[in-house]
C-alpha atoms as an extended CHARMM CRD file, in Angstrom:
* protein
*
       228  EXT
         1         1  UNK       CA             33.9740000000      179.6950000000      112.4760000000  PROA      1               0.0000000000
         2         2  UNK       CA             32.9240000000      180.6100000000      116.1400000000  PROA      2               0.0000000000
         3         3  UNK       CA             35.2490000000      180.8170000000      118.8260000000  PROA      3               0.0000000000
         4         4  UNK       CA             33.1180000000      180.3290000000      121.5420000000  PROA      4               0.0000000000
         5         5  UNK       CA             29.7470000000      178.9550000000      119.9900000000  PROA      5               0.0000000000
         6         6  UNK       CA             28.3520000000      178.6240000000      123.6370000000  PROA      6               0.0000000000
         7         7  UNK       CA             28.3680000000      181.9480000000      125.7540000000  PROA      7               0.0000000000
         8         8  UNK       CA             28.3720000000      179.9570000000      128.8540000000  PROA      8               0.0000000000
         9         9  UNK       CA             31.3370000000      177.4650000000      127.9100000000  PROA      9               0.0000000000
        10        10  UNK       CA             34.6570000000      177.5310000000      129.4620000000  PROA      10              0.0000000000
        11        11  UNK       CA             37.8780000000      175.8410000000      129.5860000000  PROA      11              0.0000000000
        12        12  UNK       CA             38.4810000000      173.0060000000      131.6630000000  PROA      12              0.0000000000
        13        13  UNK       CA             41.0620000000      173.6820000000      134.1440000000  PROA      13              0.0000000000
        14        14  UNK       CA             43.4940000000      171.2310000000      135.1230000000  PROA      14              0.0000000000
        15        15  UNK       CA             45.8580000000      171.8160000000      137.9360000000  PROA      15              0.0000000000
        16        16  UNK       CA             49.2720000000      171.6540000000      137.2340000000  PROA      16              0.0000000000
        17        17  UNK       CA             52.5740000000      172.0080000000      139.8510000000  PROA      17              0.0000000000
        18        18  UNK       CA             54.8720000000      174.8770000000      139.3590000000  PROA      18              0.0000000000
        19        19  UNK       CA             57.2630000000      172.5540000000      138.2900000000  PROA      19              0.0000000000
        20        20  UNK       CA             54.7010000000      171.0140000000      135.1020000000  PROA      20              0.0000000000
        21        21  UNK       CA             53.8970000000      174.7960000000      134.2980000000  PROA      21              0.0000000000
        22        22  UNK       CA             57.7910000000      175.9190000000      133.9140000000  PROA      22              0.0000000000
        23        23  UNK       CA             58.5660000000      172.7340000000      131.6380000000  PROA      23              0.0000000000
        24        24  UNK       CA             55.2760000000      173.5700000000      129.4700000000  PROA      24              0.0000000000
        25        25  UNK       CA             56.2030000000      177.1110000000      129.5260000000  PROA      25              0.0000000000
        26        26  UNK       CA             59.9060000000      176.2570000000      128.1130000000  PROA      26              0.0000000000
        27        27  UNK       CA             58.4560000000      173.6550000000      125.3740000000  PROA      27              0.0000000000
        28        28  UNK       CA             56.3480000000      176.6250000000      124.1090000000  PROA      28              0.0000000000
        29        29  UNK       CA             59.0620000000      179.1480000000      124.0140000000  PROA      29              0.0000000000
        30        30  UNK       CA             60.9100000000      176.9140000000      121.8320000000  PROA      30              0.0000000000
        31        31  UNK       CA             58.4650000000      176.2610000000      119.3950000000  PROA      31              0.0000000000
        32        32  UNK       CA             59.4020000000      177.6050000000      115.8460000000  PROA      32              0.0000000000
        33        33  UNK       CA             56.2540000000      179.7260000000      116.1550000000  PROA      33              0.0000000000
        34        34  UNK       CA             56.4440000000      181.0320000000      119.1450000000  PROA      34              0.0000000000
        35        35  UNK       CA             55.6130000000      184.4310000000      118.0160000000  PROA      35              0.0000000000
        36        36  UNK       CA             52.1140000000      183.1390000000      119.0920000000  PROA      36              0.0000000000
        37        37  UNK       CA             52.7760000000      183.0360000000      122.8510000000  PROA      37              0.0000000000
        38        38  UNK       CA             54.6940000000      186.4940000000      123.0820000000  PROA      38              0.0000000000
        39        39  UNK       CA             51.9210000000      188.4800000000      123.5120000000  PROA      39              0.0000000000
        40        40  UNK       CA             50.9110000000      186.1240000000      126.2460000000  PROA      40              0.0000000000
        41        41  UNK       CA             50.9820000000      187.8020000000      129.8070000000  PROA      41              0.0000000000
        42        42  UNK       CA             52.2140000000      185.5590000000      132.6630000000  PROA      42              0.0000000000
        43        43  UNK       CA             48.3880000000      185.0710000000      133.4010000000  PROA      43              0.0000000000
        44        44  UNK       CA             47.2810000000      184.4650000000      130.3670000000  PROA      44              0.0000000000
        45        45  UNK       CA             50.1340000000      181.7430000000      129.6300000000  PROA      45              0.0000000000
        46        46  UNK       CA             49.3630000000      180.1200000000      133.1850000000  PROA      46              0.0000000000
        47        47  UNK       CA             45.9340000000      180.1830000000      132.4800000000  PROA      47              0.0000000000
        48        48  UNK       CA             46.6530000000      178.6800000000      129.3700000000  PROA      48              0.0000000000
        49        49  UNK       CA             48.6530000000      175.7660000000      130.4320000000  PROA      49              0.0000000000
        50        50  UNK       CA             46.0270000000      175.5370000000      132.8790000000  PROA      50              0.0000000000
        51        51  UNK       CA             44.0290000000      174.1000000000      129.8750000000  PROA      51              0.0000000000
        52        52  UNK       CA             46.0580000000      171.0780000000      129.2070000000  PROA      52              0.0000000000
        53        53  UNK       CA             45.3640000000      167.6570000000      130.0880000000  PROA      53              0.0000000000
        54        54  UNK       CA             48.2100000000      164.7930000000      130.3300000000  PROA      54              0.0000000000
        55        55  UNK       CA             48.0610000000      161.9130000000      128.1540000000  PROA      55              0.0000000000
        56        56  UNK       CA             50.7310000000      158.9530000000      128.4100000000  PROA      56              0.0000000000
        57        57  UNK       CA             51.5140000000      157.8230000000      124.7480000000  PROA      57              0.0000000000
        58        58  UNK       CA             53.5170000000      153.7410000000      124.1920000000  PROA      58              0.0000000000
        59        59  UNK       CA             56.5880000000      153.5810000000      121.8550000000  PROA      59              0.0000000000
        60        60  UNK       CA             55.2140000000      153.1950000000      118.3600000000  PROA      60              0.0000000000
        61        61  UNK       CA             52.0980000000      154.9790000000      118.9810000000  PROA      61              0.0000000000
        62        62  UNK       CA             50.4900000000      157.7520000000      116.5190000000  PROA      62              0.0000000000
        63        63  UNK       CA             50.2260000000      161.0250000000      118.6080000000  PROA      63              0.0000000000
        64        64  UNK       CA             48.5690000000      162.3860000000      115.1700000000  PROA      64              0.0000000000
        65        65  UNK       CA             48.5360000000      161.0390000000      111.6900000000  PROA      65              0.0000000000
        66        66  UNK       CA             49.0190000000      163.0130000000      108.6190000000  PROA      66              0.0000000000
        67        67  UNK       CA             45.4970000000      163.3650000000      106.7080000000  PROA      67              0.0000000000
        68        68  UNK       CA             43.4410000000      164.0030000000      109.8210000000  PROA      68              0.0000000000
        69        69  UNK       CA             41.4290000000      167.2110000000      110.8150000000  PROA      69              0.0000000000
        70        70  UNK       CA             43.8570000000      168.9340000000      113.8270000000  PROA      70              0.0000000000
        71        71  UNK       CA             41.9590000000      168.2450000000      116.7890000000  PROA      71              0.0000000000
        72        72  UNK       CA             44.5430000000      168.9510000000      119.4980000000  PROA      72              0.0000000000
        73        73  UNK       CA             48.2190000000      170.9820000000      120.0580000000  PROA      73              0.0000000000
        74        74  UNK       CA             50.5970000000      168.8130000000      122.0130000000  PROA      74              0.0000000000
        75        75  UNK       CA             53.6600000000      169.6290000000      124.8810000000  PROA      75              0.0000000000
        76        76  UNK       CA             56.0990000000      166.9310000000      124.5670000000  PROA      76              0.0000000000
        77        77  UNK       CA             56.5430000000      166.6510000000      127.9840000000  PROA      77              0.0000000000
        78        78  UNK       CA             59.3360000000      163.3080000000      127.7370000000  PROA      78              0.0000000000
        79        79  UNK       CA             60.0240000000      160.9600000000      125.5210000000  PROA      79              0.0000000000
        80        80  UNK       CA             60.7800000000      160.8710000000      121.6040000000  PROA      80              0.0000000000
        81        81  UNK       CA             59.1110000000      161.5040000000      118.3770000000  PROA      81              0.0000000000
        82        82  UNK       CA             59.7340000000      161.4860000000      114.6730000000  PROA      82              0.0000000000
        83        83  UNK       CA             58.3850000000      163.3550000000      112.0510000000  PROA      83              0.0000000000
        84        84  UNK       CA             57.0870000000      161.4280000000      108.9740000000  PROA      84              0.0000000000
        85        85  UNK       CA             55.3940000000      162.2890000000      105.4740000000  PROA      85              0.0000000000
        86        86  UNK       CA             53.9600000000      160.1520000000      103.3460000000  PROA      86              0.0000000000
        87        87  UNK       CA             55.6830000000      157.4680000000      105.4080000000  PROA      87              0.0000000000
        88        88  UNK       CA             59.2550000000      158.7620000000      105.0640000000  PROA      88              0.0000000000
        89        89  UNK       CA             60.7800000000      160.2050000000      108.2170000000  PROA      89              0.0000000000
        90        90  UNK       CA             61.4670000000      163.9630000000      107.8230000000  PROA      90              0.0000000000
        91        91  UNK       CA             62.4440000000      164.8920000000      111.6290000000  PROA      91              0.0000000000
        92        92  UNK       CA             62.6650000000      163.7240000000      114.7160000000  PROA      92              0.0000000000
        93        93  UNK       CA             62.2580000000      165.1770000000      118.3660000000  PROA      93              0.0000000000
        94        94  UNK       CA             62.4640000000      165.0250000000      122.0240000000  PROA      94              0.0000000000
        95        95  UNK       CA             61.6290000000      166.8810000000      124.8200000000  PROA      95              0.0000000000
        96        96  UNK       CA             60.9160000000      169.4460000000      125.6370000000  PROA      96              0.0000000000
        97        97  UNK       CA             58.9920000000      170.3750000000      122.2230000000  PROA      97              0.0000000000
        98        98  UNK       CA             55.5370000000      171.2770000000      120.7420000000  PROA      98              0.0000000000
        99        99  UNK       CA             53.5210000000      170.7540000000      117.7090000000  PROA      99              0.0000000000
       100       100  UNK       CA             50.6850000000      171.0520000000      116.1820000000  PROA      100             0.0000000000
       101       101  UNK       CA             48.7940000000      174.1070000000      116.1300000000  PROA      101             0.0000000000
       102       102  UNK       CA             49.2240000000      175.1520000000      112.6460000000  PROA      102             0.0000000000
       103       103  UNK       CA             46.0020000000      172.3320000000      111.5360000000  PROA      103             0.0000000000
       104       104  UNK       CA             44.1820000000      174.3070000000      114.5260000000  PROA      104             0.0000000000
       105       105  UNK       CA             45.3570000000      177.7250000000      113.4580000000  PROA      105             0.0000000000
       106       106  UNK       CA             44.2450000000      176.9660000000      109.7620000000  PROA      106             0.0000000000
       107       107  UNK       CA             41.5970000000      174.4960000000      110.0930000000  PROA      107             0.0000000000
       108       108  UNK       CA             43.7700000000      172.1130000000      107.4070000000  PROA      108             0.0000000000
       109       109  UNK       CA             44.7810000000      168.4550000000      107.4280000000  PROA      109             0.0000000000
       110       110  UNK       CA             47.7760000000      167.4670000000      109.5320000000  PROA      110             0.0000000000
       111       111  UNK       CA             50.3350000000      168.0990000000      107.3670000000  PROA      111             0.0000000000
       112       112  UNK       CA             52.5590000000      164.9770000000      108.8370000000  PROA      112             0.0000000000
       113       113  UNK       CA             52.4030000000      161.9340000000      111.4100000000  PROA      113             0.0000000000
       114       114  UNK       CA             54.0650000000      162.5240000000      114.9430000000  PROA      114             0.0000000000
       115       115  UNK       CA             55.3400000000      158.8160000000      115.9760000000  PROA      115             0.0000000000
       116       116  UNK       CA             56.8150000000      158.1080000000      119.6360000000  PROA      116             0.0000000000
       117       117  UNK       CA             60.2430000000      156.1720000000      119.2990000000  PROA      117             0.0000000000
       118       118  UNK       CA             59.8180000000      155.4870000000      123.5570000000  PROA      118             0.0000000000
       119       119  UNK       CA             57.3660000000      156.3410000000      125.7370000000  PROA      119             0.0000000000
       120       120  UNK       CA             55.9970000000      159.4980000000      126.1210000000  PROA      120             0.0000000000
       121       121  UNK       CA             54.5140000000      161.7840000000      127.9720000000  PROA      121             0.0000000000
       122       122  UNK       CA             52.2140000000      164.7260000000      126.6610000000  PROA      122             0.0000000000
       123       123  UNK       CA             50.2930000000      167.6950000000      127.6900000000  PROA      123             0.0000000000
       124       124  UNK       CA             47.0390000000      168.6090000000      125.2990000000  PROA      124             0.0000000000
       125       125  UNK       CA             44.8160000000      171.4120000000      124.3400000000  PROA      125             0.0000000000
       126       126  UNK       CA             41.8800000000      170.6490000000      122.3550000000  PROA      126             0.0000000000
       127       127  UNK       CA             41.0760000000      172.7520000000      119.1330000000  PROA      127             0.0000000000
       128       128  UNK       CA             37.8950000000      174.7180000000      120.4390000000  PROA      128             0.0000000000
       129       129  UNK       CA             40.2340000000      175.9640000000      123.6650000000  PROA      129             0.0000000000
       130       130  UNK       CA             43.2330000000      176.7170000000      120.9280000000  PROA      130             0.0000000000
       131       131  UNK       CA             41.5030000000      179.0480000000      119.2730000000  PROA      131             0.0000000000
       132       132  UNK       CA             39.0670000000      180.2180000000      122.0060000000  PROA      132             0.0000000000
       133       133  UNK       CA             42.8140000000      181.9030000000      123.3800000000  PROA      133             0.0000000000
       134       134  UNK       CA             44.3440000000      182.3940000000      120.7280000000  PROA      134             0.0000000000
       135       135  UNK       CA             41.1930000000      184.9020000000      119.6400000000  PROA      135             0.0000000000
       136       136  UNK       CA             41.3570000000      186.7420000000      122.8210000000  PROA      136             0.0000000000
       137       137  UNK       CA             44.7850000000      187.1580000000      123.4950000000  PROA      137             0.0000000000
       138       138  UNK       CA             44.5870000000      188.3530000000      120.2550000000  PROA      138             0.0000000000
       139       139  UNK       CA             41.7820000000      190.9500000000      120.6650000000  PROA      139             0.0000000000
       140       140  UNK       CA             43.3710000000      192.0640000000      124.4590000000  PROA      140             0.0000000000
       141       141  UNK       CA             47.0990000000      192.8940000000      123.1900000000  PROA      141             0.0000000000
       142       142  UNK       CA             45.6340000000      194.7900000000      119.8510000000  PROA      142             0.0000000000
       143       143  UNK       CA             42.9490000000      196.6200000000      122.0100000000  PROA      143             0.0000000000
       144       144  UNK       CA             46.1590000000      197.2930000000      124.1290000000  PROA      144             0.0000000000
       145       145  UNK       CA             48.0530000000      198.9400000000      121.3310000000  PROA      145             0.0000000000
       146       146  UNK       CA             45.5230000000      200.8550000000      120.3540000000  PROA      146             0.0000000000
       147       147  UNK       CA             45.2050000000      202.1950000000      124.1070000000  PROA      147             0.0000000000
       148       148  UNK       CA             49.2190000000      202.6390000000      123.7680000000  PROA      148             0.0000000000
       149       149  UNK       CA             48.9970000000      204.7470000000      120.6580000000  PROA      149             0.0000000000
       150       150  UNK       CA             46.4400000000      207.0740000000      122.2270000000  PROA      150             0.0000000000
       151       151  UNK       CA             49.2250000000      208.0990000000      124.4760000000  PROA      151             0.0000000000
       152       152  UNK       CA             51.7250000000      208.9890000000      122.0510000000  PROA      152             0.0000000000
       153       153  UNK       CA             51.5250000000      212.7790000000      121.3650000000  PROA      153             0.0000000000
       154       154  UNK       CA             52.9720000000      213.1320000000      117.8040000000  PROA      154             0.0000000000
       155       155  UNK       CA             49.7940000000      210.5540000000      117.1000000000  PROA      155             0.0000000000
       156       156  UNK       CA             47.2950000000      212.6160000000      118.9850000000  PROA      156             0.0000000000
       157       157  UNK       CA             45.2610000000      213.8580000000      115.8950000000  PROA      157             0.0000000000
       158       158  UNK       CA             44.9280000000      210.3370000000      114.3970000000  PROA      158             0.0000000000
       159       159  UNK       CA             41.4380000000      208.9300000000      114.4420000000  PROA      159             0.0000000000
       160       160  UNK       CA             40.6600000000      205.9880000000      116.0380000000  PROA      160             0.0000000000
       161       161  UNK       CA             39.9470000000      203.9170000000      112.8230000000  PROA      161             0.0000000000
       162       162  UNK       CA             43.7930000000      205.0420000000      111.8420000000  PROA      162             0.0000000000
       163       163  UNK       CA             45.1570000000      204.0180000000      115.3550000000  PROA      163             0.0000000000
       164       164  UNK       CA             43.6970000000      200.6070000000      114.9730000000  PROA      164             0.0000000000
       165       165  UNK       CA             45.5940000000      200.2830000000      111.0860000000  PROA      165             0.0000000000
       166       166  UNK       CA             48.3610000000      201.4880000000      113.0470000000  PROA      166             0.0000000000
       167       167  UNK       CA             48.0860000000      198.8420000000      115.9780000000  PROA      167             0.0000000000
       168       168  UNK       CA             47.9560000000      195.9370000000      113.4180000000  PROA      168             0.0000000000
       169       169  UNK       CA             51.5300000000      197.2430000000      111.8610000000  PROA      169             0.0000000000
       170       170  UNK       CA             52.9280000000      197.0110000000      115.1520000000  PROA      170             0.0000000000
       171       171  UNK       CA             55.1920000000      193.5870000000      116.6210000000  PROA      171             0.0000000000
       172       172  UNK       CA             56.0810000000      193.2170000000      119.4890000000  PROA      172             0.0000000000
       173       173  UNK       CA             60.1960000000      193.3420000000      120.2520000000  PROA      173             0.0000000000
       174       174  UNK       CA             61.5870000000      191.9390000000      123.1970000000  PROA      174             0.0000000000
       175       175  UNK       CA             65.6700000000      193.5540000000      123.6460000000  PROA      175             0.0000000000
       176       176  UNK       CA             67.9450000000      192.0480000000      126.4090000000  PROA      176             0.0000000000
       177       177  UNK       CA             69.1970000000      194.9000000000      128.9170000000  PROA      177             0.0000000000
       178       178  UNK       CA             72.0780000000      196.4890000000      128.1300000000  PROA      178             0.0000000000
       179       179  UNK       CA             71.7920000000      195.8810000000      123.9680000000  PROA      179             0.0000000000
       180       180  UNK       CA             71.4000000000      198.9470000000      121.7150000000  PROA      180             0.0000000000
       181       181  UNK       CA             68.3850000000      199.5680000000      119.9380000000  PROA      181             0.0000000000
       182       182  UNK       CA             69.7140000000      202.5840000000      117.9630000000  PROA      182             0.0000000000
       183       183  UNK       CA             72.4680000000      203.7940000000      117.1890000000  PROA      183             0.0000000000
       184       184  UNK       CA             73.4480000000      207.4310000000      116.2180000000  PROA      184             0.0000000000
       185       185  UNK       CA             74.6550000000      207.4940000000      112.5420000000  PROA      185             0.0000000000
       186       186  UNK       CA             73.9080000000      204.0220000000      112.1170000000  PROA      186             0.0000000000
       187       187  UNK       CA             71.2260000000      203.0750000000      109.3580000000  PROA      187             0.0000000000
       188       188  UNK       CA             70.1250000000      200.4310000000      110.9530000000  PROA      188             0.0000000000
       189       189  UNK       CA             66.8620000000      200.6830000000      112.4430000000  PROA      189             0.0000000000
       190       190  UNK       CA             66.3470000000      204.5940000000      111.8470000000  PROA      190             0.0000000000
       191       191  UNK       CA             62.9640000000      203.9340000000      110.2660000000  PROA      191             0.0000000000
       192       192  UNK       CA             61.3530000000      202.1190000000      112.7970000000  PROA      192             0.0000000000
       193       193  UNK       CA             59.3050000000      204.0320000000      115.1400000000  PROA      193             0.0000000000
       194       194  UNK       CA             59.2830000000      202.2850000000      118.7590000000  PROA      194             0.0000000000
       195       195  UNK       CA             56.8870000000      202.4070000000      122.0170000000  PROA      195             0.0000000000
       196       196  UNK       CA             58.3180000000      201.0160000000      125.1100000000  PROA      196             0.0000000000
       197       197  UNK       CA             55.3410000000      198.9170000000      126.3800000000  PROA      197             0.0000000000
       198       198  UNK       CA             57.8810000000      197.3000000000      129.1600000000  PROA      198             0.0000000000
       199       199  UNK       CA             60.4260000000      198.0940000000      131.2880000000  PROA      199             0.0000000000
       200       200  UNK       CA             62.9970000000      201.1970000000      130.6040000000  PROA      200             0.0000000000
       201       201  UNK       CA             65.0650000000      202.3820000000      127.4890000000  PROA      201             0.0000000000
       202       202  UNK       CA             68.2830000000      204.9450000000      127.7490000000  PROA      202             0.0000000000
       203       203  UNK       CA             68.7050000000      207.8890000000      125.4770000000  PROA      203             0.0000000000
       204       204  UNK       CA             71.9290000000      209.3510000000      125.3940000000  PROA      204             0.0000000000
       205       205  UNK       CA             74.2950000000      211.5400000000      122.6590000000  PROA      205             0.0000000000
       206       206  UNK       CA             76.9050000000      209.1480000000      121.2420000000  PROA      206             0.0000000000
       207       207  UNK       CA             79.8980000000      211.8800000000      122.2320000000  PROA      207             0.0000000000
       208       208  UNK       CA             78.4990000000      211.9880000000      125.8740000000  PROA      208             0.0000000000
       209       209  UNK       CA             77.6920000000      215.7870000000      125.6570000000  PROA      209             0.0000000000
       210       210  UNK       CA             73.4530000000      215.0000000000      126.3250000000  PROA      210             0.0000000000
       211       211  UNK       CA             72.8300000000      213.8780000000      129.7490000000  PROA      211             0.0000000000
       212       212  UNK       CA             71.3930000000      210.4910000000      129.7010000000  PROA      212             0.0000000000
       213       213  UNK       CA             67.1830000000      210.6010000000      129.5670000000  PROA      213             0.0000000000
       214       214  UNK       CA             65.2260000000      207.3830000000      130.9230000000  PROA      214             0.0000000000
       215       215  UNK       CA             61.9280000000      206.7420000000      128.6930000000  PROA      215             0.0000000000
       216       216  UNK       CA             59.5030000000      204.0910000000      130.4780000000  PROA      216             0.0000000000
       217       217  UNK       CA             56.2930000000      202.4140000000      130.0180000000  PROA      217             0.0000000000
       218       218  UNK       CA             53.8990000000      204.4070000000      127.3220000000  PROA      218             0.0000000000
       219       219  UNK       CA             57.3460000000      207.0780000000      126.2320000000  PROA      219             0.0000000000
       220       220  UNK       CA             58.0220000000      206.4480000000      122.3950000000  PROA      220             0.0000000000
       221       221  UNK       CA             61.2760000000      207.2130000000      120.5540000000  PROA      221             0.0000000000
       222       222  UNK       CA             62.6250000000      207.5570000000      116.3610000000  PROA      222             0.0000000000
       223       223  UNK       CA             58.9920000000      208.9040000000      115.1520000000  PROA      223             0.0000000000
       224       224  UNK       CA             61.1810000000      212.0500000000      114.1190000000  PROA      224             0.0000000000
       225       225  UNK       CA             62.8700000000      209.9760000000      111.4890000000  PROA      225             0.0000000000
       226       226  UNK       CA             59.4520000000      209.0920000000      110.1780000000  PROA      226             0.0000000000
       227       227  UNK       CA             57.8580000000      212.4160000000      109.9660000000  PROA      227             0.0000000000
       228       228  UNK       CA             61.7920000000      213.5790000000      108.3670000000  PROA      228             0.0000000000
């Protein structure tokens, strides 16, 4: 299926206040798949929530039905919802939350029916826009680990078709400051190869006798472990 059937179509933009794009951009980190926003930039989310139009939903109202071709992903932005299938309530929700995109990501049937229990309040992207950003976030961050590989000097003599296989085994890890990746003598980890794409990373000898060495964007770290 085509992204972007029409090479002149764009998103609509609707403006949003600082305040609407930093509740949208907290429902979305808490969605259970929010894997698919990491590799979001800050523009690219904005720009993305920039998509979204408000709808105001009545207590008791359908926001989907179960059945029904996924024609939108929603941002609970207040209210209350429950989660029902084949009329028997399996969840239930409040906001901040999202849901949603998996009918969009797969093209399937909603797989339940999203109820309001008050009135609610909702921000929505329709399926064509969904996908139209998913698809090109998609193709910028893997054309972005290819560029990062290229870099790397213990890959230099790997062909481009083998840096793209390469790029595709790669996920992205986000590590709060101060928490070790590695450790020496520790198992854990020692067969992962890493690339720091953002911010800085540490090395230092566990007894202190290796002055500390500061690896930033592009540097790479444990591909001796693989090649041992």
């Amino acid at each position: 299926e085509s992204q972007n059937p029409d090479a002149n179509w764009v998103p609509q933009v609707h403006e949003k206040s600082a305040a609407e794009v930093a509740r949208i951009s907290a429902a979305l980190a808490s969605n259970k798949f929010s894997d698919l926003f990491q590799s979001f930039t800050t523009v690219e989310m904005e720009k993305f929530i920039s998509y979204m139009e408000k709808e105001e939903f009545a207590e008791g109202t359908d926001i989907m039905s179960q059945g029904d071709q996924g024609d939108y992903f929603y941002v609970l932005d207040s209210g209350s919802v429950v989660y029902e299938k084949n009329g028997t309530q399996v969840g239930a929700g409040k906001a901040p939350a999202s849901f949603g995109e998996l009918a969009l990501i797969f093209g399937s049937p909603r797989q339940a029916t999203v109820k309001t229990t008050s009135s609610a309040s909702c921000y929505r992207v329709d399926r064509q826009t969904f996908r139209f950003t998913m698809a090109n976030t998609a193709a910028k961050a893997a054309a972005a680990k290819v560029a990062a590989l290229a870099d790397v000097p213990v890959l230099k003599t790997l062909t481009e078709a083998q840096k793209a296989l390469l790029a595709d085994a790669t996920h992205e890890l986000h590590v709060d400051a101060g928490k070790k990746i590695i450790t020496k003598g520790d198992d854990k980890n020692v067969n992962l190869f890493y690339i720091v794409s953002e911010g800085e990373v540490q090395i230092t000898e566990q007894d202190g006798n290796l002055e500390a060495i500061t690896l930033g964007n592009g540097a790479c770290f444990g591909e001796l472990a693989l090649l041992n």
